[in-house]
C-alpha positions as CSV (number, residue, x, y, z in Angstrom):
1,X,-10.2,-24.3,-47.3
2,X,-6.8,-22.8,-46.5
3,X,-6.2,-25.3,-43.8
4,X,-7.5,-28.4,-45.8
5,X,-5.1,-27.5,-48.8
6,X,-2.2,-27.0,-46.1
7,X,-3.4,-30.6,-44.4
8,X,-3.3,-32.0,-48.1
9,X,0.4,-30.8,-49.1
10,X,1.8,-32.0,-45.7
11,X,0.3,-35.6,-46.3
12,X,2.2,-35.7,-49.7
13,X,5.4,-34.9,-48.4
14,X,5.0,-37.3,-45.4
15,X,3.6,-39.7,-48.1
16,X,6.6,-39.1,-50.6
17,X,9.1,-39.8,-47.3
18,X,7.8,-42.8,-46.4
19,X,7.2,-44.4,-49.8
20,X,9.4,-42.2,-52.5
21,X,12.7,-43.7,-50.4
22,X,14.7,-42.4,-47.4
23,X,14.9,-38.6,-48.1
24,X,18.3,-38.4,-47.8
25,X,19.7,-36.5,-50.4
26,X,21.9,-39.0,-53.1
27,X,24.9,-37.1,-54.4
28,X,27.3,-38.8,-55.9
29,X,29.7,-36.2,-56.7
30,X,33.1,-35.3,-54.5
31,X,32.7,-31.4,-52.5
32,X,35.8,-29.7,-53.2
33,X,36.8,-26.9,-50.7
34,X,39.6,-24.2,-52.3
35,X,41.5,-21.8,-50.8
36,X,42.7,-18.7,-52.5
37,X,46.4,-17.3,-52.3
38,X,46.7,-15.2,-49.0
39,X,43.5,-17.3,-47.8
40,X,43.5,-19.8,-45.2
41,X,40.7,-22.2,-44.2
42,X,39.8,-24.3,-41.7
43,X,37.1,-27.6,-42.6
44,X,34.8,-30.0,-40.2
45,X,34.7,-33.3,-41.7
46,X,31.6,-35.3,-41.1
47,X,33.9,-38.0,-39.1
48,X,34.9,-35.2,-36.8
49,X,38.4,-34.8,-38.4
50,X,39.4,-31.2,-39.0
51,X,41.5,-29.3,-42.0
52,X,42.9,-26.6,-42.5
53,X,43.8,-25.6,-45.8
54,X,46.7,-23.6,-46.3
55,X,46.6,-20.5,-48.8
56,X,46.1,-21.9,-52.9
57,X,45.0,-25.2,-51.8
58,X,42.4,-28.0,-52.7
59,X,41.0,-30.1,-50.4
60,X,38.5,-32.6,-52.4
61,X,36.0,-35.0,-50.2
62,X,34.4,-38.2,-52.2
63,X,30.7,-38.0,-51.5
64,X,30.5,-41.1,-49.7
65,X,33.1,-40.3,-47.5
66,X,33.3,-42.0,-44.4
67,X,30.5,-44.6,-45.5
68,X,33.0,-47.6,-46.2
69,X,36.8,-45.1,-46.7
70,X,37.4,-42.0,-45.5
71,X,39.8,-41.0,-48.4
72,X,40.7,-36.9,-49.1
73,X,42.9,-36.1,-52.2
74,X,44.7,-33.2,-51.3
75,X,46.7,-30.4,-54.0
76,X,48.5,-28.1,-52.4
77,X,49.1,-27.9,-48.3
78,X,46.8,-28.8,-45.5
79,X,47.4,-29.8,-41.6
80,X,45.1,-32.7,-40.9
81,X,43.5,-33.4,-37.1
82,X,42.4,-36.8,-37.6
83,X,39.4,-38.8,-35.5
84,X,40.9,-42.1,-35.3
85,X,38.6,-45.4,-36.5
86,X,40.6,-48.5,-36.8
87,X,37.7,-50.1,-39.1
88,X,37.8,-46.7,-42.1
89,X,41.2,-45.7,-41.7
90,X,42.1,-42.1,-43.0
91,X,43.8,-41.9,-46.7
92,X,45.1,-38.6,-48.2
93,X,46.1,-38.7,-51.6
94,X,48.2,-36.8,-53.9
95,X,49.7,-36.8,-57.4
96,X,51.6,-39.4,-56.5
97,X,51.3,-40.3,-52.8
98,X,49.5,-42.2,-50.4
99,X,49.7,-41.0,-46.7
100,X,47.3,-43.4,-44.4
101,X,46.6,-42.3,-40.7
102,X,47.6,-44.6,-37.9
103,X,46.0,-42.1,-35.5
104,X,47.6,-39.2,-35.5
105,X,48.2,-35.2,-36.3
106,X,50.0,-34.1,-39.2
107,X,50.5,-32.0,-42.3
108,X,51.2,-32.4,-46.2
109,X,52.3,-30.4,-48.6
110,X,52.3,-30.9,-52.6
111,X,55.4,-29.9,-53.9
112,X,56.8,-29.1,-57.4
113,X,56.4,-32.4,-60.3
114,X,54.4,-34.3,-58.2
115,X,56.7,-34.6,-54.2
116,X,55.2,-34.3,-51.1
117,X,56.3,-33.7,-47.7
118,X,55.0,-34.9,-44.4
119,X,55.4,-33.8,-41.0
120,X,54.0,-35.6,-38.3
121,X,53.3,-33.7,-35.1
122,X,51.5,-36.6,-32.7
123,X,50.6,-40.2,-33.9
124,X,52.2,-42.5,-36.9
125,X,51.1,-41.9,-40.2
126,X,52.6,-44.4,-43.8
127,X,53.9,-42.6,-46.3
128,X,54.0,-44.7,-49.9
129,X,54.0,-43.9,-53.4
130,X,50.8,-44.7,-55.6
131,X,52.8,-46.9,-58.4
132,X,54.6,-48.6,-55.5
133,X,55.3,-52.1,-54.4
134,X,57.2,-51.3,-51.7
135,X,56.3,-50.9,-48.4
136,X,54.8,-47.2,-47.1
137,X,57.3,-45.8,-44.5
138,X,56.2,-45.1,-40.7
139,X,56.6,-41.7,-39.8
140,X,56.1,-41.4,-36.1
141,X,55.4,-37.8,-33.9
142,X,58.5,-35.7,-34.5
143,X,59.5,-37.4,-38.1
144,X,59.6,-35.3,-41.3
145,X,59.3,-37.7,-44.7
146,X,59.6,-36.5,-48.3
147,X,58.4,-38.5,-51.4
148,X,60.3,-37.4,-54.3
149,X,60.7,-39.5,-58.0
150,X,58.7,-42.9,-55.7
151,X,61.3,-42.8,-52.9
152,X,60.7,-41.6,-49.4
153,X,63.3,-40.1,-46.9
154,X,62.6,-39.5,-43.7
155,X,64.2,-37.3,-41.2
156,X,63.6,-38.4,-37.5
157,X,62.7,-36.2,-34.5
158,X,63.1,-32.6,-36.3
159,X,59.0,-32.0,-36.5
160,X,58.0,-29.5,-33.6
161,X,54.4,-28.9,-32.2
């Protein structure tokens, strides 16, 4: 009897697989990883990219990530290790900034009413503000660029590995 009602609940669930959908969980809302002061992390995206999150930061990943975008939103500081894919580039959003990876290594920081800074260690990254027509700046390995009141500035060569 004990193996019939075992042989009976394993047909349901292969049933439900098969004809209640895919079985893949839907979730449809954004994982947010958080750091605590004095605490650093380090994150596996499910592209391969890596993060790690400095002390007091918030990293937050749309659930679809990586389906169509793979787009971050970032408040505080991270260094970012990205997988390059020229079809789904890689976005990281702030407050106020937009910084799109062109293949590449590179860190961000959140600072003060809404600036950013971003220092490239290998690769190109574009730095741009959100309510922006102009035209995101390349930062290339070695280049430091600061968005501060929609303008960026960049400093070239003064980024170390």
């Amino acid at each position: 009897m004990v193996g019939f009602a075992a042989a009976a609940g394993l047909a349901a669930v292969v049933g439900l697989s098969q004809f209640g959908g895919s079985g893949r969980r839907v979730d449809s809302s954004p994982r947010a990883y958080r750091t605590a002061v004095g605490q650093q992390d380090s994150v596996r995206l499910p592209d391969g990219s890596t993060v790690v999150l400095a002390p007091g930061s918030v990293l937050t990943v749309a659930a679809a990530f990586g389906e169509e975008a793979r787009t971050v939103t970032l408040e505080g500081a991270a260094y970012f290790d990205v997988v390059h894919d020229d079809a789904r580039p890689f976005t990281v959003r702030t407050a106020t900034a937009e910084i799109r990876d062109l293949g590449t290594a590179f860190s961000v920081k959140t600072i003060g009413d809404g600036g950013v800074a971003v220092a490239v260690t290998h690769g190109i990254v574009a730095l741009g503000a959100h309510a922006s027509a102009a035209v995101p700046v390349e930062l290339n390995a070695g280049d430091r660029g600061t968005l501060a009141d929609g303008a960026v500035s960049v400093s070239r060569g003064v980024v170390t590995s």
